[in-house]
Backbone as CSV, one residue per row, in Angstrom:
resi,resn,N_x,N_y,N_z,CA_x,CA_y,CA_z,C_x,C_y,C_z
1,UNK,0.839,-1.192,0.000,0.000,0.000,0.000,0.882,1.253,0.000
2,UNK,0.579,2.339,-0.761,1.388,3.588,-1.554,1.298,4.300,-0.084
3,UNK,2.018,5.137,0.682,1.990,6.106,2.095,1.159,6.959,0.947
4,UNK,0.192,8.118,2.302,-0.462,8.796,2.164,0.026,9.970,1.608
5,UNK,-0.621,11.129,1.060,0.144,12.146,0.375,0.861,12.826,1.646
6,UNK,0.219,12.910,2.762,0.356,13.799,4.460,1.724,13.039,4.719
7,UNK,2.099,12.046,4.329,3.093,11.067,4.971,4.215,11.419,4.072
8,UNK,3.950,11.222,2.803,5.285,12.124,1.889,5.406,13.417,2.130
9,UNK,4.764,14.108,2.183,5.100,15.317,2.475,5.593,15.829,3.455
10,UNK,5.453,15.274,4.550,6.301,15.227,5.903,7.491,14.813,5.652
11,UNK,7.759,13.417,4.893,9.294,12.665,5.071,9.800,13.758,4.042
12,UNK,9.650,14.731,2.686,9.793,15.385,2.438,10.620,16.310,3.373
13,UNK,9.577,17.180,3.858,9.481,18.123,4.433,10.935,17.614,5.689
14,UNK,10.828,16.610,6.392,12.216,16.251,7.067,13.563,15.902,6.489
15,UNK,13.436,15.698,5.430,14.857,15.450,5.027,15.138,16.725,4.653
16,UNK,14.341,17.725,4.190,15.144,19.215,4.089,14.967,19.951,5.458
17,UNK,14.648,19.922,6.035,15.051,20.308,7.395,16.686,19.593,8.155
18,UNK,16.853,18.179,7.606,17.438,17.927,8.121,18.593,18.123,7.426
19,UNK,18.728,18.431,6.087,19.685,18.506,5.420,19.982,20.539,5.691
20,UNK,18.964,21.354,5.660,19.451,22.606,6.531,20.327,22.796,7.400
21,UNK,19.850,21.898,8.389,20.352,21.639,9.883,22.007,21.284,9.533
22,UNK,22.177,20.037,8.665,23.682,20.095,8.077,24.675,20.970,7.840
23,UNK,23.656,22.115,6.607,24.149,23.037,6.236,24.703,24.414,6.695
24,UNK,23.855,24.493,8.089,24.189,25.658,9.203,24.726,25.465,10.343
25,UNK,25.142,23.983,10.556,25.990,23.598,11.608,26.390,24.607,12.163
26,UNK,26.520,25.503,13.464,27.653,26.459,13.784,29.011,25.763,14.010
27,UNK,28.884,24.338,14.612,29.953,23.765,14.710,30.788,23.199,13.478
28,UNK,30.235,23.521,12.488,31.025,22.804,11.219,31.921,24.080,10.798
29,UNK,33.025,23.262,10.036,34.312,23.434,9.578,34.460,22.856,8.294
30,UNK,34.484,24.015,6.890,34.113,22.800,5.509,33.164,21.591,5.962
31,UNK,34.079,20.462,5.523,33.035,18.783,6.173,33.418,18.487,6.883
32,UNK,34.012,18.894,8.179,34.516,18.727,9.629,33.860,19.392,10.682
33,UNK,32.672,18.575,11.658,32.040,18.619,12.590,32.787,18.953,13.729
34,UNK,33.654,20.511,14.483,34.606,20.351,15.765,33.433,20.560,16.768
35,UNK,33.748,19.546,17.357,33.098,19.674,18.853,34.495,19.950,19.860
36,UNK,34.024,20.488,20.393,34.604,21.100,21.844,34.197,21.460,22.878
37,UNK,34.732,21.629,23.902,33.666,21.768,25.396,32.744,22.742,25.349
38,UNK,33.098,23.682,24.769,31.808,24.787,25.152,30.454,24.433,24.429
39,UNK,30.394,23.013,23.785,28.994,22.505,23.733,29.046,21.334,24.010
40,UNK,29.682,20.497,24.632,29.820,19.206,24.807,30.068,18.961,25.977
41,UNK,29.543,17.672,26.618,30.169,16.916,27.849,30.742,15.746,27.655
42,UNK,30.325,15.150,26.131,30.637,13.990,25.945,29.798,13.683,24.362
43,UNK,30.416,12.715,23.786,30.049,11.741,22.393,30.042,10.512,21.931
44,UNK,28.466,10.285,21.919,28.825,8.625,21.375,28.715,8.556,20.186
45,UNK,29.335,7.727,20.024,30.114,7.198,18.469,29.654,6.007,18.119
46,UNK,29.076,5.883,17.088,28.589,4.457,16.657,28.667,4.089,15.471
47,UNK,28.512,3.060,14.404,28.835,2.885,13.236,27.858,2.236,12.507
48,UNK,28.309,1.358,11.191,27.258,0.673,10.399,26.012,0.504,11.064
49,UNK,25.096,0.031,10.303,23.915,-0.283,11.036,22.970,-0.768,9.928
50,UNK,23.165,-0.439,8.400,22.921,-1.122,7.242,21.245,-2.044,7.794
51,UNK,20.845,-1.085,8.455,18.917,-1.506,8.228,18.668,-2.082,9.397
52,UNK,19.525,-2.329,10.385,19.763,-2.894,11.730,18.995,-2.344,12.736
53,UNK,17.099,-2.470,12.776,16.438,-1.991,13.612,16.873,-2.306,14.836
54,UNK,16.739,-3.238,15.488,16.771,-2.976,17.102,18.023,-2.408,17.396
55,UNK,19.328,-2.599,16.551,20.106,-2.196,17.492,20.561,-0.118,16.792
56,UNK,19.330,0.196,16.078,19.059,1.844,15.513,18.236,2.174,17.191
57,UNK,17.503,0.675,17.212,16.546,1.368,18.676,17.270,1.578,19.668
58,UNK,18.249,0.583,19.829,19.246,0.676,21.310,20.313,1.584,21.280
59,UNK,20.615,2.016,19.930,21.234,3.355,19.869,20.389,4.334,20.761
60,UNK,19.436,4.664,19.952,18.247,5.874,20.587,18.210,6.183,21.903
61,UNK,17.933,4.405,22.693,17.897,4.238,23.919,19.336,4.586,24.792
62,UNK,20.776,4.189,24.435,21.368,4.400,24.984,21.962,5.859,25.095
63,UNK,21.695,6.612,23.744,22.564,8.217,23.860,21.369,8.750,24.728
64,UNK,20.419,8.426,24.507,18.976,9.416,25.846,19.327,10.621,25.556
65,UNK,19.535,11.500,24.761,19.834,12.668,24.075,19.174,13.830,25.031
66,UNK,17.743,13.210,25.365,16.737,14.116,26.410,17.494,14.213,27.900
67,UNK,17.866,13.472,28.213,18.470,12.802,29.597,19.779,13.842,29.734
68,UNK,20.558,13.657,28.524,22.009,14.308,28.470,21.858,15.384,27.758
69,UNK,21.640,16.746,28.006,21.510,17.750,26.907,22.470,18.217,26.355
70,UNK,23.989,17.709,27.025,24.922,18.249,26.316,25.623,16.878,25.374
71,UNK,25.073,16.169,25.227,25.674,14.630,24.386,25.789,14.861,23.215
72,UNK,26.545,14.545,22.127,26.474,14.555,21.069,26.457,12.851,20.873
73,UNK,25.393,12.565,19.274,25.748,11.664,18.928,26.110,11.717,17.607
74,UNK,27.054,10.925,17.127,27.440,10.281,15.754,27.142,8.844,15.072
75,UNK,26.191,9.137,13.852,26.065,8.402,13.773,26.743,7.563,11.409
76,UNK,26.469,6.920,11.269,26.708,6.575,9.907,26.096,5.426,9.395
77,UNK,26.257,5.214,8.352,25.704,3.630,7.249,24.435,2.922,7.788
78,UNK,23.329,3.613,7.311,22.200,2.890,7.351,21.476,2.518,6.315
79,UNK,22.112,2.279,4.994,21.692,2.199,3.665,21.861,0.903,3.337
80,UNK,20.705,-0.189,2.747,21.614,-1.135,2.288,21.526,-2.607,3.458
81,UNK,20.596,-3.272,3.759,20.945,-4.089,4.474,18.994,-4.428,5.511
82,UNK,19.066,-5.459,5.946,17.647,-5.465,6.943,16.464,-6.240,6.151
83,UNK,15.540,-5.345,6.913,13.894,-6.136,6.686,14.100,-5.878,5.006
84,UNK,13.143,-6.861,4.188,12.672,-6.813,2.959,11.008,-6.205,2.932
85,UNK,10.469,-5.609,1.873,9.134,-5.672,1.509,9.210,-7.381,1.272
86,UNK,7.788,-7.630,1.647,6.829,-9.059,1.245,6.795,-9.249,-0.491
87,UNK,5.761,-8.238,-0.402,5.402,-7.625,-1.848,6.522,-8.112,-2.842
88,UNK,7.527,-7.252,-2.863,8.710,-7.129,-4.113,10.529,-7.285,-3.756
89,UNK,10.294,-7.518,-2.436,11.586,-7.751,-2.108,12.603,-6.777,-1.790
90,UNK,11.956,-5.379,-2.072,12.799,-3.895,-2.011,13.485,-3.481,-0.441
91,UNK,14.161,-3.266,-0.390,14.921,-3.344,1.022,14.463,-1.977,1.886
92,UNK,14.073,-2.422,2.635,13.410,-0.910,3.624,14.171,-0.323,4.709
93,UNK,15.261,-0.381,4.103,16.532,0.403,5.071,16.330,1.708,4.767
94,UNK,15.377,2.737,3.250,15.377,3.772,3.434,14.614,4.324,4.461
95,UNK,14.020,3.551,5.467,12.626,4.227,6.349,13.532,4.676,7.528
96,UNK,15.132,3.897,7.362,15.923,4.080,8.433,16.776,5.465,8.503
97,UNK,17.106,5.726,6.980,17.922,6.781,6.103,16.595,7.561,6.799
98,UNK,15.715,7.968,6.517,14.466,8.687,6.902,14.016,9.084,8.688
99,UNK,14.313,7.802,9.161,14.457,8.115,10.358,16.201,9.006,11.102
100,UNK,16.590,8.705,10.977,18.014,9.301,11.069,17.879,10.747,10.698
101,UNK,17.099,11.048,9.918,16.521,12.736,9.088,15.703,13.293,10.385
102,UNK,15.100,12.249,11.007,14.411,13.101,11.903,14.613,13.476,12.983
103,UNK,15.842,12.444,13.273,16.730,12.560,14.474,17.554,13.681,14.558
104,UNK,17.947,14.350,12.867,19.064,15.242,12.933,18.078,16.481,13.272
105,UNK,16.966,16.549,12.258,15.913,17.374,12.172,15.338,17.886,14.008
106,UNK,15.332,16.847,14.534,14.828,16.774,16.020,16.276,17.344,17.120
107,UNK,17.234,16.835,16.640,18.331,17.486,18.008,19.183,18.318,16.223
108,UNK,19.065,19.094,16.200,19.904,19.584,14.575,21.376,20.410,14.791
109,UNK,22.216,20.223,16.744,23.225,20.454,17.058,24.053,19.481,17.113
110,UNK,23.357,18.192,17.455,23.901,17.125,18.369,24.101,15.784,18.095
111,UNK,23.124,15.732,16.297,23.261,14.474,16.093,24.236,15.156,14.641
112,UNK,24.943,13.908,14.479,26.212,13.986,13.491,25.869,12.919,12.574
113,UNK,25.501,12.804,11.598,25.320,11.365,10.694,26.027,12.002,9.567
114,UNK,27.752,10.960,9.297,28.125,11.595,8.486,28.226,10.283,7.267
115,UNK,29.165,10.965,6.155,28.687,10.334,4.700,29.758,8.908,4.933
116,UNK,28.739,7.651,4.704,30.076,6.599,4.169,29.483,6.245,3.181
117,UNK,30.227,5.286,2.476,30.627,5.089,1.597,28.857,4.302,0.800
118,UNK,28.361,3.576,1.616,26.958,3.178,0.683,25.754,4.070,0.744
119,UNK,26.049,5.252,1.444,24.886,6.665,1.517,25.396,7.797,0.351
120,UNK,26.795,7.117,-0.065,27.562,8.151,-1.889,26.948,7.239,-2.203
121,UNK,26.960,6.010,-2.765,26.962,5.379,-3.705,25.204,5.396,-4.064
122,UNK,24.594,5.818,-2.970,23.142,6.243,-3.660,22.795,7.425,-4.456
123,UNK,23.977,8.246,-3.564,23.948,9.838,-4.430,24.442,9.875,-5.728
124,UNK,25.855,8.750,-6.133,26.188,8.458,-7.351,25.884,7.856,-8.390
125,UNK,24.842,6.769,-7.964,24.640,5.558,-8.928,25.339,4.653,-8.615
126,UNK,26.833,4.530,-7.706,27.957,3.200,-8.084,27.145,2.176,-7.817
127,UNK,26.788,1.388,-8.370,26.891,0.051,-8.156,27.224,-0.930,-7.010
128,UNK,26.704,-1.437,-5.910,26.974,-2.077,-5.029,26.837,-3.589,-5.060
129,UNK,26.848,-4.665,-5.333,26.331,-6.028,-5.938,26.989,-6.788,-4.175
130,UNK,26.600,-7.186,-3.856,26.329,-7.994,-2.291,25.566,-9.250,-2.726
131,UNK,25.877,-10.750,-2.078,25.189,-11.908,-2.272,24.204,-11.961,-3.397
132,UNK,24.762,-11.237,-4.553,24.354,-11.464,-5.733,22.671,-10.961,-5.704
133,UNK,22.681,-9.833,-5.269,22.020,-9.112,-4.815,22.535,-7.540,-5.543
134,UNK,22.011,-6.505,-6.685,22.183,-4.966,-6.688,21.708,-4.220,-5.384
135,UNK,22.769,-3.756,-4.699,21.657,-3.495,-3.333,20.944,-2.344,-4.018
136,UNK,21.846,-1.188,-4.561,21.116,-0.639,-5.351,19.475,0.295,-5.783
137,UNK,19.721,-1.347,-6.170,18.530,-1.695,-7.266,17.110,-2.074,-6.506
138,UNK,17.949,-2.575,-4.821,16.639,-3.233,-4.125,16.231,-1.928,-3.236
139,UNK,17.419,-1.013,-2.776,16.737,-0.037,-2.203,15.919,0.465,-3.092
140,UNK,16.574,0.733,-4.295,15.152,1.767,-5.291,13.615,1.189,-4.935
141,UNK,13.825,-0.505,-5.134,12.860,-1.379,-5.158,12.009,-0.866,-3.750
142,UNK,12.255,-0.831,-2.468,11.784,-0.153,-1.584,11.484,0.959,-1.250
143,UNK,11.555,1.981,-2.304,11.117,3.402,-2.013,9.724,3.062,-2.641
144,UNK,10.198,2.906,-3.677,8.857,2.469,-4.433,8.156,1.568,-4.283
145,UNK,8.334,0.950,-3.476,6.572,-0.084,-2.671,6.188,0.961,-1.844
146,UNK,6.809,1.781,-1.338,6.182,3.075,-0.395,5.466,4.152,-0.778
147,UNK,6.411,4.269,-1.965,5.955,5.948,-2.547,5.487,5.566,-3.616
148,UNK,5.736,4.727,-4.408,4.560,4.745,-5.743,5.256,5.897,-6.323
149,UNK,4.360,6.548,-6.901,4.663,7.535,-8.249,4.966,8.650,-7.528
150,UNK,5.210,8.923,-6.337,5.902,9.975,-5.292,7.362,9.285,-5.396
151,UNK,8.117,8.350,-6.203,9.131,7.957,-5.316,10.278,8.933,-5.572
152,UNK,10.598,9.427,-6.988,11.513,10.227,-7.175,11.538,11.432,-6.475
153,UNK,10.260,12.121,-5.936,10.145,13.170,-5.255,11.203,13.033,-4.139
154,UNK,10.551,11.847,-3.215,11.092,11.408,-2.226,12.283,11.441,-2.177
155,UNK,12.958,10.641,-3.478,14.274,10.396,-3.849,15.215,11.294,-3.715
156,UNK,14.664,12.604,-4.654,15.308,13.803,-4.690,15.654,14.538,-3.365
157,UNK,14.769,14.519,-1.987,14.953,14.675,-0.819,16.127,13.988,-0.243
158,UNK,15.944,12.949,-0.314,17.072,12.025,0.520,18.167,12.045,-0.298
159,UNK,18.281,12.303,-1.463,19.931,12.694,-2.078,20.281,14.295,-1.681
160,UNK,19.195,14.721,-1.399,20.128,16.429,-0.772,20.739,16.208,0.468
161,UNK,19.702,15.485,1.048,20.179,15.363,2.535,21.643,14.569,2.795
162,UNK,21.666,13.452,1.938,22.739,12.703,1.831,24.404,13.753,1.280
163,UNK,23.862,14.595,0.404,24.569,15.672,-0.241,25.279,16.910,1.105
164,UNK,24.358,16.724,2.091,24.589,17.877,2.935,25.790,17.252,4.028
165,UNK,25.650,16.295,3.968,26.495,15.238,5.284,27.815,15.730,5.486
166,UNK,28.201,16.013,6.890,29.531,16.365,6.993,30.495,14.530,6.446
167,UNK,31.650,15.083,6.074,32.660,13.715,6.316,33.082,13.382,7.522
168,UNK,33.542,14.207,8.456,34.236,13.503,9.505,34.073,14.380,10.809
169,UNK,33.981,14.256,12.002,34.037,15.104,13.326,35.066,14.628,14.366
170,UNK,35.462,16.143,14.678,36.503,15.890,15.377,36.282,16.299,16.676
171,UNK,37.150,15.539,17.802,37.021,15.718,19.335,38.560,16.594,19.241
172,UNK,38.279,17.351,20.886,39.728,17.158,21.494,40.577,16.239,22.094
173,UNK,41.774,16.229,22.084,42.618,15.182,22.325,42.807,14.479,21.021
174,UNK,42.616,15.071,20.168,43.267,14.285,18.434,42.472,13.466,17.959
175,UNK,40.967,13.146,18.662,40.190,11.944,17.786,39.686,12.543,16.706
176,UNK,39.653,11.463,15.785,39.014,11.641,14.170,37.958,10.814,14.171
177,UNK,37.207,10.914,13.377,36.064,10.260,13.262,35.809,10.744,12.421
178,UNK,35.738,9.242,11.396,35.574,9.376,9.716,34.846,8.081,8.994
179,UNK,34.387,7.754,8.109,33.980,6.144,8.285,35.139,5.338,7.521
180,UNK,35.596,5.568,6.606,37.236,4.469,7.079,38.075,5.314,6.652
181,UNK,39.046,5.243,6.318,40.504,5.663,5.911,40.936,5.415,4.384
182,UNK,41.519,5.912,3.813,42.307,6.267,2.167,43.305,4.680,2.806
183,UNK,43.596,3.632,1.573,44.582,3.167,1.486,45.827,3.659,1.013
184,UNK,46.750,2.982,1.293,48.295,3.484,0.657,48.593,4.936,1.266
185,UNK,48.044,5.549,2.086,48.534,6.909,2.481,49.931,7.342,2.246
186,UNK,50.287,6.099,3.275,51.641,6.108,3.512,52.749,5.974,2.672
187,UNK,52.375,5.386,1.274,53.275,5.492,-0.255,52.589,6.189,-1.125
188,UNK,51.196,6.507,-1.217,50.657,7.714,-2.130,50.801,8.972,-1.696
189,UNK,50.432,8.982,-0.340,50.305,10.535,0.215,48.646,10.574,0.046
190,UNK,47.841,11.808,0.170,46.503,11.935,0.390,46.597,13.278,0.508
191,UNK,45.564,14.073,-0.696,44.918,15.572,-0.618,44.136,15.999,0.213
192,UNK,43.985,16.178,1.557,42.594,16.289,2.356,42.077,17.862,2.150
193,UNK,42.416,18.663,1.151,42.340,19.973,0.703,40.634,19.802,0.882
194,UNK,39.959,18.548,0.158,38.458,18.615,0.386,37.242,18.966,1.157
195,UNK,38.597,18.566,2.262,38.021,18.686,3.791,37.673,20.149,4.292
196,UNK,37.921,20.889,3.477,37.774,22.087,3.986,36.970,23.182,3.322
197,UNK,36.572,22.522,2.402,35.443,23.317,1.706,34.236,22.958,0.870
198,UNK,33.451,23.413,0.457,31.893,22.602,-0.033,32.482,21.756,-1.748
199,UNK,31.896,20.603,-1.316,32.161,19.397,-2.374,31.496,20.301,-3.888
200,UNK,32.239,19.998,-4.923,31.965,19.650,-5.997,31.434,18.448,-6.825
201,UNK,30.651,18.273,-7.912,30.517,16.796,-8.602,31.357,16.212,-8.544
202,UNK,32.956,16.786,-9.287,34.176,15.903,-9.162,34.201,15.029,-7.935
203,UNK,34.341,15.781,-7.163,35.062,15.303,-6.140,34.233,13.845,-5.488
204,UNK,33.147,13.424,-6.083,32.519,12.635,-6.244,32.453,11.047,-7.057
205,UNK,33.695,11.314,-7.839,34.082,11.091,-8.867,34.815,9.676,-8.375
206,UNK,35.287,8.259,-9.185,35.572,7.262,-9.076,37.179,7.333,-8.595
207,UNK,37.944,6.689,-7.377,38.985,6.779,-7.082,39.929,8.260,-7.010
208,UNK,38.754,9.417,-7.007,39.712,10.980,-6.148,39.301,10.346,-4.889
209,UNK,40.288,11.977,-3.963,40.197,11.758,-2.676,38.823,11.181,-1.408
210,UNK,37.853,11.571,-2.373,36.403,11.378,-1.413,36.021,9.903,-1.206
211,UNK,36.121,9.117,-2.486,36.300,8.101,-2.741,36.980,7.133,-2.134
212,UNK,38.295,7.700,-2.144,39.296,7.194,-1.429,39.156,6.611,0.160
213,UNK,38.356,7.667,0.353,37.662,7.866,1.969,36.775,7.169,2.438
214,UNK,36.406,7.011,1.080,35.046,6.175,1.493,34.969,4.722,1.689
215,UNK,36.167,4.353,0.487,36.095,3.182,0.835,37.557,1.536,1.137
216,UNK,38.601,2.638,1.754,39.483,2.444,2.405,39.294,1.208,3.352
217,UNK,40.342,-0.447,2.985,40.011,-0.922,3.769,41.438,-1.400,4.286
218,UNK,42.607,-0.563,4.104,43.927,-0.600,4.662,44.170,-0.242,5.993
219,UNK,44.127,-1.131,7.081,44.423,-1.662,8.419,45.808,-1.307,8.896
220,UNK,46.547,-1.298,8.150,48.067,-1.415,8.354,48.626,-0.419,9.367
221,UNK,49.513,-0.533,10.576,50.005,0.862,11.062,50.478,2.015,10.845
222,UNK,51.179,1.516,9.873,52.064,2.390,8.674,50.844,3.275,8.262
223,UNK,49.952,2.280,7.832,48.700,3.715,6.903,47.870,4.225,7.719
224,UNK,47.581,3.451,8.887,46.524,4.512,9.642,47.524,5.791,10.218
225,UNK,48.675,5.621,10.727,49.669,6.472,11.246,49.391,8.098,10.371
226,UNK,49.631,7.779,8.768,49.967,8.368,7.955,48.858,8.994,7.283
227,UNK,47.373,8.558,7.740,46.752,9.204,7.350,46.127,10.418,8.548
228,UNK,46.024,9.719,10.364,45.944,10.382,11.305,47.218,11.615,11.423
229,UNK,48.116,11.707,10.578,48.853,12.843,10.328,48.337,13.581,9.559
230,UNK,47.800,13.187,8.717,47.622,14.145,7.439,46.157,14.923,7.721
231,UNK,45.432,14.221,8.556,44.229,14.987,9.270,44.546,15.950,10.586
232,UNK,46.148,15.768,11.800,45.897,16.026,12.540,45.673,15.469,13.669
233,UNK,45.514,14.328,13.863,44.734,13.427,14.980,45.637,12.634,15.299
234,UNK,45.607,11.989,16.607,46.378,10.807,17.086,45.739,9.410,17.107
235,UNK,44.175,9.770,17.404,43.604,8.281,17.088,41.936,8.666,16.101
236,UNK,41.786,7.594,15.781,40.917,7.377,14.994,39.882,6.566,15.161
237,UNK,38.407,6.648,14.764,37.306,5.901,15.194,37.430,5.850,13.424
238,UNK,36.220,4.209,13.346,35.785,4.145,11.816,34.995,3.482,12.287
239,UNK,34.278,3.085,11.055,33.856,2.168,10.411,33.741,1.120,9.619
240,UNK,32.914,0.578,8.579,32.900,0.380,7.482,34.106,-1.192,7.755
241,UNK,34.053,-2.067,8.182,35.069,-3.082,8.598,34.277,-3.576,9.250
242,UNK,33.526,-5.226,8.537,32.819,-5.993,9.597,33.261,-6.489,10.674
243,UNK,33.256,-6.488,12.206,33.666,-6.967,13.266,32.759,-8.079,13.682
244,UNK,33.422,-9.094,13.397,32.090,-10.123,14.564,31.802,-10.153,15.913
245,UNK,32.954,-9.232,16.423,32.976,-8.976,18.145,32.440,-7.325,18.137
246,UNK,32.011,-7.081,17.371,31.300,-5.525,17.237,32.141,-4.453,17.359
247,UNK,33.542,-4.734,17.622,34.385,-3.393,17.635,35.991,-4.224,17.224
248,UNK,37.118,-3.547,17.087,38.613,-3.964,17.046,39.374,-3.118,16.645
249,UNK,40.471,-3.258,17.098,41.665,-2.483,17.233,42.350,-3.025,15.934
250,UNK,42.768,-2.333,14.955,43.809,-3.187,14.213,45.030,-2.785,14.205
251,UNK,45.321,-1.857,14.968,46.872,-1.389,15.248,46.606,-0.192,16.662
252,UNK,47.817,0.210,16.667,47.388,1.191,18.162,47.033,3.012,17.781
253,UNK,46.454,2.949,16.708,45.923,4.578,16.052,43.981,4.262,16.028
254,UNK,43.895,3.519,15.774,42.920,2.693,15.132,41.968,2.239,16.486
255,UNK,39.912,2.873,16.042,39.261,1.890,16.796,38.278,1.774,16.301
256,UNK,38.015,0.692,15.243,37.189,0.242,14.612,35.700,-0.513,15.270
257,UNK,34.170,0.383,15.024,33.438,-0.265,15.250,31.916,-0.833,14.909
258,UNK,31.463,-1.835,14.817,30.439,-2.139,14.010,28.745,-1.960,14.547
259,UNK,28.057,-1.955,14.299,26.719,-1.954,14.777,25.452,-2.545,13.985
260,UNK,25.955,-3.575,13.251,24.783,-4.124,12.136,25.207,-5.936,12.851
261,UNK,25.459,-6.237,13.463,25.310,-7.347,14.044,25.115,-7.701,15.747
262,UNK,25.071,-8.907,16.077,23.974,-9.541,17.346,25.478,-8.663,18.685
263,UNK,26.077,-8.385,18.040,27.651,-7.803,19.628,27.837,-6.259,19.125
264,UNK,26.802,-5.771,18.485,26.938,-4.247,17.755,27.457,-3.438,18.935
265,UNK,28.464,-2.756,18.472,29.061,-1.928,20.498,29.027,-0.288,19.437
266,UNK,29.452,0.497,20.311,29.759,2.250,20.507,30.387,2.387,21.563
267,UNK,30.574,3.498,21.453,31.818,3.967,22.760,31.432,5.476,22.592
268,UNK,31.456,5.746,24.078,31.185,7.318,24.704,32.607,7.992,25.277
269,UNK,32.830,9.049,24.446,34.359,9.230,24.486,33.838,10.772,25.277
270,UNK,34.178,11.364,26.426,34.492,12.896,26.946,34.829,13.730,26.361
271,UNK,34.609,14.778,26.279,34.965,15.784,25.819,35.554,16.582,26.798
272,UNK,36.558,17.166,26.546,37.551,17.663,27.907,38.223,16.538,28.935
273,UNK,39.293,17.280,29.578,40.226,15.791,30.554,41.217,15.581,30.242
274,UNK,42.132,14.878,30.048,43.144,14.121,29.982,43.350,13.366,28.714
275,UNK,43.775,13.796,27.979,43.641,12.819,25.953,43.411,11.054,26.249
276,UNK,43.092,10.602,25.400,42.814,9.367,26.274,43.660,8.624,24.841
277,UNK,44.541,7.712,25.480,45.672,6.998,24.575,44.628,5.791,24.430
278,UNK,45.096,4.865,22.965,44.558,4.286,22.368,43.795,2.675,23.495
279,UNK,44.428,2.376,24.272,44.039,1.020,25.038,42.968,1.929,25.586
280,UNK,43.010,2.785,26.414,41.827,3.782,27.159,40.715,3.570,26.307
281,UNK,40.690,4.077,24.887,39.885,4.059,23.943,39.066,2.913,23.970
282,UNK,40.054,1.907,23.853,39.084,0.685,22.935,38.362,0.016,24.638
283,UNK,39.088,0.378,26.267,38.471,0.231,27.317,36.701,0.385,27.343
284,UNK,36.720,1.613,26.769,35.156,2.598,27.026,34.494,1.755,25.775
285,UNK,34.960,1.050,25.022,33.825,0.290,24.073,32.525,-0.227,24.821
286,UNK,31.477,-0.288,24.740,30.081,-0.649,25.512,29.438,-1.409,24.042
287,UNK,28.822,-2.693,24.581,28.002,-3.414,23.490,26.766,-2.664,23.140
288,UNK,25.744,-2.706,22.115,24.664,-2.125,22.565,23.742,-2.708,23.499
289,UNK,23.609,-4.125,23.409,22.573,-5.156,24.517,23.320,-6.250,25.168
């Protein structure tokens, strides 16, 4: 059954609010979210989640955003993954992309949902092919068991919003938070010139720097070292790296963590204190259930 016209026009109406809210950040920097104490007490950090209702709910539940008024949360990758329509098989992870709009729309200081790599690849077209599966092709498939002949409308909403997304936010004490890392840093080098001012089409473009960013799956010490230089930072949060234990360290710069499976964790890092060295880090990891 097609949502009501009152129902598009709202999810409408929230993804440009929420993509505003992006756009006027006071705390943004080009595509760099700085938080710092004079609005913060603290940030949780969380990752994938690729259509992963309960544990999108136990997110919700655990930042209590109402509870903590000075919390920030971060969040990323909810595209791509979860419940199916009955009907046609279309993947209804956009209701999640949609919800996340309302979350930013609803706290529009505090929640951070920034761009990885399968929330471009909707804005681009790339191609994603998973268990022989276009994911693609199945999200389209799920807008449209919803929206019917509203879907491109819809569509056009959730690619601005996706368009507005910071890349990365930064704490004090040197954390980065990005959803993964550029391979080869450390023998290519890396332009982060991007980082500092409003994206172009190019820069959108197959294997430049954005790209690079997006979908980086070089672990190595050598390269995380070399890219946490080239940003600035001493340690690093990601993503985008399935964990079956819901989080991991793959060197001592590095704290990789997941949230689309049954051990999905986050970690609530302070703002202000004492820098917190990398074992500290991966200490404060919390499961979600």
């Amino acid at each position: 059954m097609v949502a009501s016209i009152q129902y598009i026009e709202e999810v409408i109406d929230t993804y440009a609010k929420a993509a505003e809210a992006n756009r006027r950040l006071p705390a943004r920097r080009g595509n760099i979210v700085e938080i710092t104490e004079e609005i913060a007490d603290d940030v949780m950090i969380t990752a994938d989640l690729h259509g992963h209702r309960r544990n999108y709910n136990m997110i919700r539940q655990k930042a209590a955003l109402d509870e903590h008024p000075r919390r920030h949360l971060v969040m990323q990758e909810v595209c791509h993954g979860g419940p199916t329509y009955p009907e046609n098989g279309g993947c209804m992870s956009h209701t999640m992309l949609e919800d996340v709009a309302k979350l930013k729309a609803k706290y529009p200081e505090r929640v951070h949902f920034i761009l990885s790599n399968h929330e471009m690849a909707e804005l681009t077209d790339y191609p994603i092919l998973k268990a022989k599966k276009m994911l693609n092709l199945m999200f389209r498939l799920g807008m449209q068991q919803m929206y019917g002949p509203a879907t491109e409308k819809v569509r056009e909403a959730a690619l601005d919003f996706i368009r507005s997304l910071p890349i990365a936010v930064r704490l004090p004490g040197g954390i980065f938070i990005c959803h993964t890392i550029p391979e080869e840093v450390d023998r290519q080098g890396f332009d982060v010139e991007f980082l500092d001012r409003p994206l172009e089409a190019i820069d959108y473009q197959e294997q430049g720097p954005l790209f690079r960013m997006m979908w980086g799956r070089d672990h190595r010490a050598e390269n995380a070292r070399a890219f946490a230089d080239r940003v600035g930072a001493r340690l690093l949060i990601n993503g985008h790296e399935p964990c079956p234990d819901g989080f991991c360290g793959p060197n001592d710069v590095q704290l990789i963590l997941d949230c689309c499976n049954e051990k999905g964790s986050y970690v609530i890092v302070p703002v202000g204190g004492p820098p917190l060295d990398h074992a500290s880090l991966v200490e404060r990891v919390e499961r979600l259930a």
